[in-house]
N, C-alpha and C positions, 0 to 999 in steps of 0.2 A: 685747694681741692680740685681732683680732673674732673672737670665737667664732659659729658656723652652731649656731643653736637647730634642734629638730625642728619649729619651727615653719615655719623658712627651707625648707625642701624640699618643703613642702604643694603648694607650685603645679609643683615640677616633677615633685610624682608624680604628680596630676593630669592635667598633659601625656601624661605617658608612658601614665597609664593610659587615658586618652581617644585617644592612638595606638594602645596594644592592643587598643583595642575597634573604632576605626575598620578597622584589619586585618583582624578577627573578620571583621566584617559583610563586608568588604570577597570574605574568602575564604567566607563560606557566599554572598556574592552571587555569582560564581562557580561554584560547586556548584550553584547553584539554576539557572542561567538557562542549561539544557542546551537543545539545539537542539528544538523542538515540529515532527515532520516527519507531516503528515498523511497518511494512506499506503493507496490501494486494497485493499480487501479480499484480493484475488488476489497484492499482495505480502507476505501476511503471515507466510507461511515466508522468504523471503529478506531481509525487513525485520532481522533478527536477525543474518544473516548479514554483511551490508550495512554494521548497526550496529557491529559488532564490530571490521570490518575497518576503517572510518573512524576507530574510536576509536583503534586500533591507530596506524594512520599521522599523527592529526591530534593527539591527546590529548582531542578533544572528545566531548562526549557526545552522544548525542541520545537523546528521547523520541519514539518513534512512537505517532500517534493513529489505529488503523485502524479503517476502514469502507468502505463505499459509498461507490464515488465522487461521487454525487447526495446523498449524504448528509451528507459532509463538504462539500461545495461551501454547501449549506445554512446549517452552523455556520459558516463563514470567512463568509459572507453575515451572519450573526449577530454578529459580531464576538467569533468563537473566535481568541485568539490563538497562530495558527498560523504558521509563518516561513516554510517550503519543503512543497509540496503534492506529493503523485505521484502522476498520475491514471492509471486505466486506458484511458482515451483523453485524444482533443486537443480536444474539444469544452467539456470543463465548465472546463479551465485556460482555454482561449480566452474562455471568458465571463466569466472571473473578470479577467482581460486586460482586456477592452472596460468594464468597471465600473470601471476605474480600481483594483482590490482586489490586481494584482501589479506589481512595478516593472519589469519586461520580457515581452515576449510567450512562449508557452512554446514550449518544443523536447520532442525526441520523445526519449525515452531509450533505449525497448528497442519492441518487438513483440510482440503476447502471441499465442498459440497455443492456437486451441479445439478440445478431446476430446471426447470420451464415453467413460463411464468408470463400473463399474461393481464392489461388490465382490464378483459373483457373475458366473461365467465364460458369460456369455447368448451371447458369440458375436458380433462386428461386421462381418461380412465382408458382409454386409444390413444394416445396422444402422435404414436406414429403414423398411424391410418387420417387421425385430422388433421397432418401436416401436408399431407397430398389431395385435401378438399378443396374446392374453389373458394372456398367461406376464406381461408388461409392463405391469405396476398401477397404477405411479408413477414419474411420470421429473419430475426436480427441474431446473428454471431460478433463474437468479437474474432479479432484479426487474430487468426490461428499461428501465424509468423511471431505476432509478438506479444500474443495474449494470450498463458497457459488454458485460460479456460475455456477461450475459443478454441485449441487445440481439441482438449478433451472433448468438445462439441461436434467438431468436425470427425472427429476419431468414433466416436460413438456411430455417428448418423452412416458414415464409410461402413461401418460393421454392418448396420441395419439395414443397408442396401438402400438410404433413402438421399442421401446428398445429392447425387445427380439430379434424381427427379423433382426436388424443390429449387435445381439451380439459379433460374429464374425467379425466384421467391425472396432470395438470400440477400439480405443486407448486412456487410460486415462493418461493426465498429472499432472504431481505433482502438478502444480499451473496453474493458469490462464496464468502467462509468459511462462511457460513451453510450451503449447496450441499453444499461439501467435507464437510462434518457427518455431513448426510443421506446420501452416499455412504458415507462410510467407516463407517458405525455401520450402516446397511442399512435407512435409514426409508424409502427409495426404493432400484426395482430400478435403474436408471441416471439419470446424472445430465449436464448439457452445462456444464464448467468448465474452467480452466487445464492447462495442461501441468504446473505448477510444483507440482499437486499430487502429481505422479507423480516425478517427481524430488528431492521433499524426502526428506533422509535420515531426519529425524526419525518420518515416517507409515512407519507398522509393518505397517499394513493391507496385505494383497497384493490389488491392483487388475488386473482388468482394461481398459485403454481401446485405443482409436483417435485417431490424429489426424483432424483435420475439413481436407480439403485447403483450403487456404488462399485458394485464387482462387475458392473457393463462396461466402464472405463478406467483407466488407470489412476492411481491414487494421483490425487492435485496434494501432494508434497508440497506445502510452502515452505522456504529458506529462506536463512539469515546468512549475513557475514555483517564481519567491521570493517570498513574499507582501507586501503593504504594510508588516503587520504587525514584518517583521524589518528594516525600514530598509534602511540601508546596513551590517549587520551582516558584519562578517567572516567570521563562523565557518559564516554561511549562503549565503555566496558559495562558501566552502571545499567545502560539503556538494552545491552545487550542480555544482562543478567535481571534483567527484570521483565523482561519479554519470555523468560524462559519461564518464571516464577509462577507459583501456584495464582496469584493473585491476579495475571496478566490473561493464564488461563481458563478462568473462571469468564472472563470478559471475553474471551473470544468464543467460549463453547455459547454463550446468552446471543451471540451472533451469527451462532447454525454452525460454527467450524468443529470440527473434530480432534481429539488430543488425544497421541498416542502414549 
């Protein structure tokens, strides 16, 4: 009778073990290669919310990259590999469109809504006359270059003939988070930022704001795209078609944004 030496099974536990390792890899590749969603500074409370709920329904993960919208557009300019961008407007996705750097042109997902907002009860019912009081030391913008919502801030106050004369006053932040800082910690007496800061359950801070009636500035359009960078990726088509979805924007109007 042939007898099977331990010699005879060398190759096939090789096999097996070069299949358990192919698997390994196979499932940390998997684990690794969660979705990189680059994401406006102004969504970075509902970015979590967002997160959670997709993971919930898709089983996918994502990584959020937040900043300035000018600021992330820079690094995907750079070749940051980022898959699906959310911009606070339609301009910098559109540019990134016209360079060839998204596989479709972008759409608008929500509306962002500009305040003033302060954690000290100054009063808004004037808010442009108490922007020129002595009481009013420091009123915080975000960087209008790379922050749509500093834009619309800056755009506004130019209309109202008041920018100049608070020049002296003006403290710009890098992004809209940065802003939100200054406000809730009290580095400035008010500040011109998102609704979504006032709505997050997480800020503890009791705030005072105002909304900025909407037809004083131009619509804060936020865009999407899918980046070059994510191909024909499934799971960033998923992400993109679930942002669009009734259910995505149920969570975004519960955080002051608007849906057209």
């Amino acid at each position: 009778m042939f007898m099977k030496t331990a010699a005879d099974f060398i190759p096939k536990i090789k096999r097996a073990g070069l299949l358990m390792v192919a698997g390994l890899l196979l499932t940390v590749s998997s684990f690794a290669q969660s979705l990189k969603i680059a994401t406006a500074a102004n969504l970075q409370s509902i970015i979590e919310v967002l997160q959670k709920d997709f993971k919930q329904k898709t089983g996918i993960d994502i990584e959020p990259i937040v900043g300035s919208s000018g600021n992330l557009v820079a690094q995907i300019r750079n070749g940051a590999p980022f898959d699906v961008f959310l911009s606070a407007d339609m301009d910098f996705p559109e540019t990134l469109f016209k360079a060839g750097l998204s596989t479709k042109a972008p759409v608008v997902y929500a509306l962002g809504s500009l305040i003033i907002c302060s954690n000290q009860d100054i009063g808004f019912e004037n808010w442009e006359r108490t922007l020129l009081t002595r009481r009013i030391k420091k009123v915080a913008i975000a960087n209008p270059a790379s922050a749509p919502y500093g834009l619309a801030a800056v755009t506004l106050l130019k209309k109202d003939g008041i920018l100049d004369n608070i020049k002296s006053k003006t403290v710009y932040g890098e992004s809209i988070a940065q802003v939100n800082t200054y406000i809730t910690t009290g580095v400035v007496d008010v500040g011109f930022t998102t609704q979504a800061l006032v709505k997050d359950p997480a800020n503890k801070t009791k705030l005072y704001w105002k909304a900025i009636n909407p037809k004083t500035y131009a619509p804060i359009r936020q865009g999407m795209v899918i980046l070059k960078h994510a191909g024909n990726s499934p799971q960033a088509e998923k992400f993109y078609q679930y942002i669009l979805s009734a259910g995505a924007k149920r969570i975004f109007e519960q955080y002051g944004y608007r849906i057209q």
